[in-house]
N, CA, C and O atoms as a GROMACS GRO file, in nm:
protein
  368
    1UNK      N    1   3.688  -1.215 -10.610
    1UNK     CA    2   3.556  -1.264 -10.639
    1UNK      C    3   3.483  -1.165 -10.729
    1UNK      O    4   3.507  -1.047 -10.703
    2UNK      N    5   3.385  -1.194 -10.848
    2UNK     CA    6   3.335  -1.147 -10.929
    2UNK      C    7   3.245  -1.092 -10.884
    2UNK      O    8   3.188  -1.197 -10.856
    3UNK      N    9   3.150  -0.988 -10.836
    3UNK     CA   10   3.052  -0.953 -10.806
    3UNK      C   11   2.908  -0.959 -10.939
    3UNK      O   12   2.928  -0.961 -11.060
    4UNK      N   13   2.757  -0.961 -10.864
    4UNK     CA   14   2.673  -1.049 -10.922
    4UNK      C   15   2.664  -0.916 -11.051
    4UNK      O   16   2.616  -0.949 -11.160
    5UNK      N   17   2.709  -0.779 -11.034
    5UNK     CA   18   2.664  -0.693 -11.141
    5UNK      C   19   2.739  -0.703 -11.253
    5UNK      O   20   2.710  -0.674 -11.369
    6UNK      N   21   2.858  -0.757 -11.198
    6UNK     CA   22   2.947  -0.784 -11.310
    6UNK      C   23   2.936  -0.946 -11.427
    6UNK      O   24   2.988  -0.968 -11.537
    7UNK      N   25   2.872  -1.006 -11.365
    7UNK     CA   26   2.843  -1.125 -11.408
    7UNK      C   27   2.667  -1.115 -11.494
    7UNK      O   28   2.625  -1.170 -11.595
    8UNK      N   29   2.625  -1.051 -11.427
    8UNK     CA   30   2.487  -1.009 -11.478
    8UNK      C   31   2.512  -0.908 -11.624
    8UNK      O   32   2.450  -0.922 -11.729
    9UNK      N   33   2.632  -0.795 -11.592
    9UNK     CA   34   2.666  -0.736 -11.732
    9UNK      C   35   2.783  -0.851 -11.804
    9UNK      O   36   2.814  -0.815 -11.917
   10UNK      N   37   2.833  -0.946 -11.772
   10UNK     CA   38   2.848  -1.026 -11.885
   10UNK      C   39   2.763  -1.140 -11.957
   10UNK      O   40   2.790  -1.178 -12.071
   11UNK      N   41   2.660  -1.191 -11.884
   11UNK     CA   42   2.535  -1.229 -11.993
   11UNK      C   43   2.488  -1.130 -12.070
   11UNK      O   44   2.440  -1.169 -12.176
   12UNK      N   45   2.485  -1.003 -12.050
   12UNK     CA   46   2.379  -0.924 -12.096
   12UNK      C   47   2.505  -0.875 -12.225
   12UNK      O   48   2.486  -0.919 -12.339
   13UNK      N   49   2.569  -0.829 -12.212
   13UNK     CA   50   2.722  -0.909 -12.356
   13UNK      C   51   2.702  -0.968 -12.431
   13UNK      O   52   2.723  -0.912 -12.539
   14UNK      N   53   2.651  -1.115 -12.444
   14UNK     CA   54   2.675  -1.219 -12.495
   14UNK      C   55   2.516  -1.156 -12.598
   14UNK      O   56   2.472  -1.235 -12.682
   15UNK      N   57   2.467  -1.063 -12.587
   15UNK     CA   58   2.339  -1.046 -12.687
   15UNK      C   59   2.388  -0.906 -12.751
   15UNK      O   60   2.288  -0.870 -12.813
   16UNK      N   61   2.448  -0.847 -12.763
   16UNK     CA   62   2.524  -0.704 -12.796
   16UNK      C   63   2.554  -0.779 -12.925
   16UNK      O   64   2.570  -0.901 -12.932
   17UNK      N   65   2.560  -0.692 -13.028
   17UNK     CA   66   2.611  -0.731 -13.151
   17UNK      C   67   2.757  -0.671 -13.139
   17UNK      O   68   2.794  -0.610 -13.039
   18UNK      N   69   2.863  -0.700 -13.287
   18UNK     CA   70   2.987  -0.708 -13.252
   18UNK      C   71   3.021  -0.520 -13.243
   18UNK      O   72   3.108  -0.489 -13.161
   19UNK      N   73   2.961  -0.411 -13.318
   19UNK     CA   74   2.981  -0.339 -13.317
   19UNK      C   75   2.925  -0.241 -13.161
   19UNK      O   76   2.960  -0.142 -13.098
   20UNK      N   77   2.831  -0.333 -13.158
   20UNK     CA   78   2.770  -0.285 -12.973
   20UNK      C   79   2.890  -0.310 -12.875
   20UNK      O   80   2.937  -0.220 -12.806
   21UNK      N   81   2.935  -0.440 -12.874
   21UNK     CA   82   3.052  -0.500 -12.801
   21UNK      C   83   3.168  -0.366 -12.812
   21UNK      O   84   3.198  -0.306 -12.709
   22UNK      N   85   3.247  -0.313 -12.992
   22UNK     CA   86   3.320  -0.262 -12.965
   22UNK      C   87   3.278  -0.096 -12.901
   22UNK      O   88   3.371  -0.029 -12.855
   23UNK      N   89   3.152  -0.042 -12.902
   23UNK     CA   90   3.202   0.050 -12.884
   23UNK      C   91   3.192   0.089 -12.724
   23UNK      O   92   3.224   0.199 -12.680
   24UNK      N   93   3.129  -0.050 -12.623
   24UNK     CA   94   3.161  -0.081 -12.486
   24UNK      C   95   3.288  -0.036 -12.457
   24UNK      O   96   3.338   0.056 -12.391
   25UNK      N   97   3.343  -0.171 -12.556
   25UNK     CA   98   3.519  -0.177 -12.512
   25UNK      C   99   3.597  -0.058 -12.501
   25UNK      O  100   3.689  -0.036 -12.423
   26UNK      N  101   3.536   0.036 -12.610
   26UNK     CA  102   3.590   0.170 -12.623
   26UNK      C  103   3.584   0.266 -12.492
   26UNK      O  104   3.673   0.332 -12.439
   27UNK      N  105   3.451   0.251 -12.461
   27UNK     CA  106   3.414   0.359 -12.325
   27UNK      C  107   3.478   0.283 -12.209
   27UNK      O  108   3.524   0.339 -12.110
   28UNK      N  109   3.477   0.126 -12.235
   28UNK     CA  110   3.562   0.158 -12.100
   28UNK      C  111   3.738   0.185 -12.103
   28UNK      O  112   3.781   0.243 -12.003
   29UNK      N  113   3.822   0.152 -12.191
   29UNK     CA  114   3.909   0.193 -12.249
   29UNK      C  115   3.954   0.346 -12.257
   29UNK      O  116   4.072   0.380 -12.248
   30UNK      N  117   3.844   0.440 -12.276
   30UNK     CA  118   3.800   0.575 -12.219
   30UNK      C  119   3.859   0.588 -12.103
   30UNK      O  120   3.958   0.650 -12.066
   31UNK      N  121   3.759   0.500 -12.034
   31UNK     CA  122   3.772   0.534 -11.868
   31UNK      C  123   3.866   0.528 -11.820
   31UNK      O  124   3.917   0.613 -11.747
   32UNK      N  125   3.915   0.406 -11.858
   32UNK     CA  126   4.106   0.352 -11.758
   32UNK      C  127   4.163   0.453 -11.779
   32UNK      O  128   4.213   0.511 -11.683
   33UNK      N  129   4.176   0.514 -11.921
   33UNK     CA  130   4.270   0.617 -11.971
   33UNK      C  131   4.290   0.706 -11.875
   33UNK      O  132   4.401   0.746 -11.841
   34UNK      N  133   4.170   0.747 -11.819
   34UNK     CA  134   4.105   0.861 -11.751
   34UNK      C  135   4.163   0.839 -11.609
   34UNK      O  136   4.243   0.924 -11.568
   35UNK      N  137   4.128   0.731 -11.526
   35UNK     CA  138   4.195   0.680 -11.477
   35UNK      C  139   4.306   0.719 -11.427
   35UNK      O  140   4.339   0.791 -11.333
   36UNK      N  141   4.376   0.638 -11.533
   36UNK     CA  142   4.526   0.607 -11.529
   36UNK      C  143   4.644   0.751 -11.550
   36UNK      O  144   4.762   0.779 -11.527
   37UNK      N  145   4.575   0.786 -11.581
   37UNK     CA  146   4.656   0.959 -11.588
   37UNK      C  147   4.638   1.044 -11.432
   37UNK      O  148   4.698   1.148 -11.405
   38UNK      N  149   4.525   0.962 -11.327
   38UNK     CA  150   4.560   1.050 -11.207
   38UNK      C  151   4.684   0.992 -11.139
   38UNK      O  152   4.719   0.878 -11.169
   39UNK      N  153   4.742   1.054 -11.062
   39UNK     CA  154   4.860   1.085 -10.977
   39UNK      C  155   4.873   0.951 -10.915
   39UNK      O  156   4.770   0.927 -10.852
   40UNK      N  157   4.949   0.865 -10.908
   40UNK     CA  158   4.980   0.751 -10.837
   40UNK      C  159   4.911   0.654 -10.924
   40UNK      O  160   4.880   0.567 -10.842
   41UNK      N  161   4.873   0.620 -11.024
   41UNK     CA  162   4.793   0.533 -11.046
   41UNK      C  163   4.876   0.449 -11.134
   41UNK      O  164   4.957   0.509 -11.204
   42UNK      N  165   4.868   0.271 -11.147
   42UNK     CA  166   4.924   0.193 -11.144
   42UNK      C  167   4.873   0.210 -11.352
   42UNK      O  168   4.765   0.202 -11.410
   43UNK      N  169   4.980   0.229 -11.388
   43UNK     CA  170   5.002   0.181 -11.566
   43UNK      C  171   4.938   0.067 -11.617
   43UNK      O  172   4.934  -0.044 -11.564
   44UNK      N  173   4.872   0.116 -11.759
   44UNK     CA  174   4.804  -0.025 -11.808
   44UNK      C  175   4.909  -0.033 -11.902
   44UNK      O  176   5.014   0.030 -11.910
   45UNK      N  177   4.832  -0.178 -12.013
   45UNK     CA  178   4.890  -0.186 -12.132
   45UNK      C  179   4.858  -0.107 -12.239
   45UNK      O  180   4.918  -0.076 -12.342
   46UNK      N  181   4.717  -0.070 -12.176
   46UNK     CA  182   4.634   0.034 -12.287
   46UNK      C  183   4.745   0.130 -12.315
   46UNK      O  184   4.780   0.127 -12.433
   47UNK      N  185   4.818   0.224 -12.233
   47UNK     CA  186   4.898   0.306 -12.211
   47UNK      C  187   5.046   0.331 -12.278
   47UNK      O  188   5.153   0.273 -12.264
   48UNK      N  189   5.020   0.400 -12.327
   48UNK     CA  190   5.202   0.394 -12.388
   48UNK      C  191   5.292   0.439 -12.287
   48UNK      O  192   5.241   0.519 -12.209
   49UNK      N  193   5.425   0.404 -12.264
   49UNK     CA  194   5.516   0.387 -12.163
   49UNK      C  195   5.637   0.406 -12.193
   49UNK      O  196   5.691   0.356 -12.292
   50UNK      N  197   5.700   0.495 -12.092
   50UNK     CA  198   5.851   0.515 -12.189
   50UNK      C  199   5.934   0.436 -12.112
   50UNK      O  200   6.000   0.479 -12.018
   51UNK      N  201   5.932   0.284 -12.159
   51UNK     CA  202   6.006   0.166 -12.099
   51UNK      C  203   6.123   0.146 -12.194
   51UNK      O  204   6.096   0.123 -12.311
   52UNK      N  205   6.251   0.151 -12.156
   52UNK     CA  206   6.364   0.098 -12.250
   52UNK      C  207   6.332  -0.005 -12.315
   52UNK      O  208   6.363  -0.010 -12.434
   53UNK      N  209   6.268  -0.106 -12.259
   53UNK     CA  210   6.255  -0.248 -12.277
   53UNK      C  211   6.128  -0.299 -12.318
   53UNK      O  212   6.090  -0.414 -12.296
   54UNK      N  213   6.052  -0.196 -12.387
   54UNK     CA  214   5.894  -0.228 -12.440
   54UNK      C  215   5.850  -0.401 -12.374
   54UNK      O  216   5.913  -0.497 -12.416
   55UNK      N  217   5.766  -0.414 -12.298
   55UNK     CA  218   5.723  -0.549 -12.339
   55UNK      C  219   5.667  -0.607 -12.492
   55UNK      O  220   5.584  -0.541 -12.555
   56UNK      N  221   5.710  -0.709 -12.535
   56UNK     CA  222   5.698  -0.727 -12.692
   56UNK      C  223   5.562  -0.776 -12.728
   56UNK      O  224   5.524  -0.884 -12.682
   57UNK      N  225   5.482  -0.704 -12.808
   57UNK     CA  226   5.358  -0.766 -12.856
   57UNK      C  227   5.299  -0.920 -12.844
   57UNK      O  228   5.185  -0.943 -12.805
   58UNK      N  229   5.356  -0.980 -12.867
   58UNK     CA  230   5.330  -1.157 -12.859
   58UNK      C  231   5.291  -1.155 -12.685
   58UNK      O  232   5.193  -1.209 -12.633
   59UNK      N  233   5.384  -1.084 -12.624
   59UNK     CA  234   5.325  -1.106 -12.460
   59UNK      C  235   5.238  -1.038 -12.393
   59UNK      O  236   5.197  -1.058 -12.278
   60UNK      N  237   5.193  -0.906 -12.509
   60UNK     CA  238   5.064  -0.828 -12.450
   60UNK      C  239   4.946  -0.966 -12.521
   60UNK      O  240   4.844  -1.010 -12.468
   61UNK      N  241   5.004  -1.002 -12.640
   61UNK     CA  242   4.864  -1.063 -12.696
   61UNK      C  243   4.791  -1.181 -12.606
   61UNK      O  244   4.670  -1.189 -12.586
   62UNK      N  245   4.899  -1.274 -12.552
   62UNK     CA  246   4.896  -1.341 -12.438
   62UNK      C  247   4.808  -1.326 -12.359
   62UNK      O  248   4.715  -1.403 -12.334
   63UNK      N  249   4.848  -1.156 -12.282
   63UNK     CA  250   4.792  -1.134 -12.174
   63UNK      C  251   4.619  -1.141 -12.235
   63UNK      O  252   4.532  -1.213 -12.186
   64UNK      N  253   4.606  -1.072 -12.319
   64UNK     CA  254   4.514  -0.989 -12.352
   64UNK      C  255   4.400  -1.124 -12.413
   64UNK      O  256   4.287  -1.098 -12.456
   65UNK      N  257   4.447  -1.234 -12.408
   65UNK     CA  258   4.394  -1.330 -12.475
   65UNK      C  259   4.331  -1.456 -12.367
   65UNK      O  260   4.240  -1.539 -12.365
   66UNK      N  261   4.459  -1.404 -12.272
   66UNK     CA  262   4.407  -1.482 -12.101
   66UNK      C  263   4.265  -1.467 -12.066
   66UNK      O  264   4.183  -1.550 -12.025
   67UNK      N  265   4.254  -1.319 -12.097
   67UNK     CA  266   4.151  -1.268 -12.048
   67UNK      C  267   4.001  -1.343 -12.100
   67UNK      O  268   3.892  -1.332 -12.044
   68UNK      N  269   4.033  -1.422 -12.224
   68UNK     CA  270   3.919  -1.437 -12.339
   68UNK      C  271   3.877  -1.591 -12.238
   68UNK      O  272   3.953  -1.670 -12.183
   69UNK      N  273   3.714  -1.589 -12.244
   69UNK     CA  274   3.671  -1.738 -12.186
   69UNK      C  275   3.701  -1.840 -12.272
   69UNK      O  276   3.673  -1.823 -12.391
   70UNK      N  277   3.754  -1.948 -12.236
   70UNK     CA  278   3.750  -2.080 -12.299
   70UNK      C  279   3.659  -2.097 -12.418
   70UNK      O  280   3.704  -2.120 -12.531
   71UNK      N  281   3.512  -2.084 -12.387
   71UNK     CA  282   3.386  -2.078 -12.442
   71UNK      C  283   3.404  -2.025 -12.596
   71UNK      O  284   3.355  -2.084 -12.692
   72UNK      N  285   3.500  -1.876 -12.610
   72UNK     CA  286   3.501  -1.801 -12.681
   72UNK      C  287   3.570  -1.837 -12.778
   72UNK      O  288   3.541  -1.838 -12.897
   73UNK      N  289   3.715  -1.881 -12.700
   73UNK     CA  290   3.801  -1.966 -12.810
   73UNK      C  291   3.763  -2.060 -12.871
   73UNK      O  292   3.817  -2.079 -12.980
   74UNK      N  293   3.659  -2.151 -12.827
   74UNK     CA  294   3.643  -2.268 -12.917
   74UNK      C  295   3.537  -2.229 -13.041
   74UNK      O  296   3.509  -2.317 -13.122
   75UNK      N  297   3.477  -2.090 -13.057
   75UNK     CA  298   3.412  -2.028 -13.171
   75UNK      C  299   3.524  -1.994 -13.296
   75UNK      O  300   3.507  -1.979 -13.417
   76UNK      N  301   3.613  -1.990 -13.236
   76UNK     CA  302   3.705  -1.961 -13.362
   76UNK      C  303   3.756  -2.036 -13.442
   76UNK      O  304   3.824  -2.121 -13.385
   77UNK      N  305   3.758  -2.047 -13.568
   77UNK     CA  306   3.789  -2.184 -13.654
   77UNK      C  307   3.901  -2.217 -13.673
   77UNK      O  308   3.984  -2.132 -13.708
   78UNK      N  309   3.932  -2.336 -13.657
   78UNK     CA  310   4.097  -2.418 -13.639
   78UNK      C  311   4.131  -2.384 -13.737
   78UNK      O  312   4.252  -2.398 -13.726
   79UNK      N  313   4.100  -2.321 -13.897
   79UNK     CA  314   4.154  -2.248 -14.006
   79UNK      C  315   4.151  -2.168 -14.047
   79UNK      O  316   4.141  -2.150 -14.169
   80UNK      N  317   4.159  -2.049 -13.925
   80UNK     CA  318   4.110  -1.936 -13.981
   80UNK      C  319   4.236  -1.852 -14.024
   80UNK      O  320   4.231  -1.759 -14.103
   81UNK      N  321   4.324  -1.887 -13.978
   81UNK     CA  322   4.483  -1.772 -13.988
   81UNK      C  323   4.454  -1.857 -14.187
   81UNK      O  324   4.484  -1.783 -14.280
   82UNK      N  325   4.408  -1.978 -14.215
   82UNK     CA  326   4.478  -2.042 -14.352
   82UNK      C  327   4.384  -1.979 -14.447
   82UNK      O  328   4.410  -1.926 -14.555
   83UNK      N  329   4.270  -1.995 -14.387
   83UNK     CA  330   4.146  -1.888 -14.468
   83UNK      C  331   4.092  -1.769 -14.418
   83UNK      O  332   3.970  -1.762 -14.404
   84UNK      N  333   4.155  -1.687 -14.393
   84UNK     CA  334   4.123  -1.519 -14.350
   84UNK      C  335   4.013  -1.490 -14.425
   84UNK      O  336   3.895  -1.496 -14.390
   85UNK      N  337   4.076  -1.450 -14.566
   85UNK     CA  338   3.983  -1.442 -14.681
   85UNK      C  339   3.837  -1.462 -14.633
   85UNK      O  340   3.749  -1.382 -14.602
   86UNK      N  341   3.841  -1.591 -14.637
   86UNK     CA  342   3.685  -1.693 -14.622
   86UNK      C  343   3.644  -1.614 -14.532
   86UNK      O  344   3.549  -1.539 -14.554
   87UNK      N  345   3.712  -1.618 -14.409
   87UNK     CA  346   3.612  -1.574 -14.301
   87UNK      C  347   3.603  -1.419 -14.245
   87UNK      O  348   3.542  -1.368 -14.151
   88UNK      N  349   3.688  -1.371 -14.340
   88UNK     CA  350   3.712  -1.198 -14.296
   88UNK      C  351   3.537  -1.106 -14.314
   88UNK      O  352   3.498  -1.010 -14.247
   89UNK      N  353   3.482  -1.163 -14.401
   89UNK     CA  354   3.321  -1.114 -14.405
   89UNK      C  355   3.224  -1.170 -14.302
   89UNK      O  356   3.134  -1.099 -14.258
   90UNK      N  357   3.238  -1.276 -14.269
   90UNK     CA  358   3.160  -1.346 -14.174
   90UNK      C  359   3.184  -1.329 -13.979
   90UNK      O  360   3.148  -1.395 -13.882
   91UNK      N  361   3.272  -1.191 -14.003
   91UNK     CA  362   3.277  -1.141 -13.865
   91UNK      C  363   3.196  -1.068 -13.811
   91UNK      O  364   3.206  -1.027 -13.696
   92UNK      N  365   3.090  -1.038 -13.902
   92UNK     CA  366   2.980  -0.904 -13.814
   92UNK      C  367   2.899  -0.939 -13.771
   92UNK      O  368   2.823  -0.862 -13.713
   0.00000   0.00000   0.00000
């Protein structure tokens, strides 16, 4: 279950501009790091890993895309991989 602070800091998100957004993502990205380097602690993807068997990009993107709300995906334009170009300025 989501708790109400966590839901309260994702409205308060949705008004962050895109460079506010990334440099969130960054600190908390920070943190896991931080994290994830104490003693017993369970590996992210953030993390580089000395796995024989890398999991392959297409299935981190997956994961990493699960994560994205419905809401979010339908902002993105059904032509954007055909017109990058077009829309590579209109991301900020």
């Amino acid at each position: 279950m989501v708790s109400a602070k966590l839901l309260e800091l994702e409205n308060s998100i949705q008004n962050f501009s895109s460079e506010e957004k990334l440099w969130l993502l960054e600190k908390i990205v920070q943190q896991i790091r931080g994290i994830s380097q104490e003693p017993h602690s369970i590996p992210t993807a953030v993390e580089p890993q000395n796995n024989p068997t890398p999991q392959p990009i297409w299935e981190i993107l997956q994961e990493i895309g699960a994560t994205v709300p419905e809401s979010e995906w339908e902002k993105v334009p059904n032509d954007w991989s055909k017109n990058f170009d077009l829309y590579q300025g209109s991301l900020e």
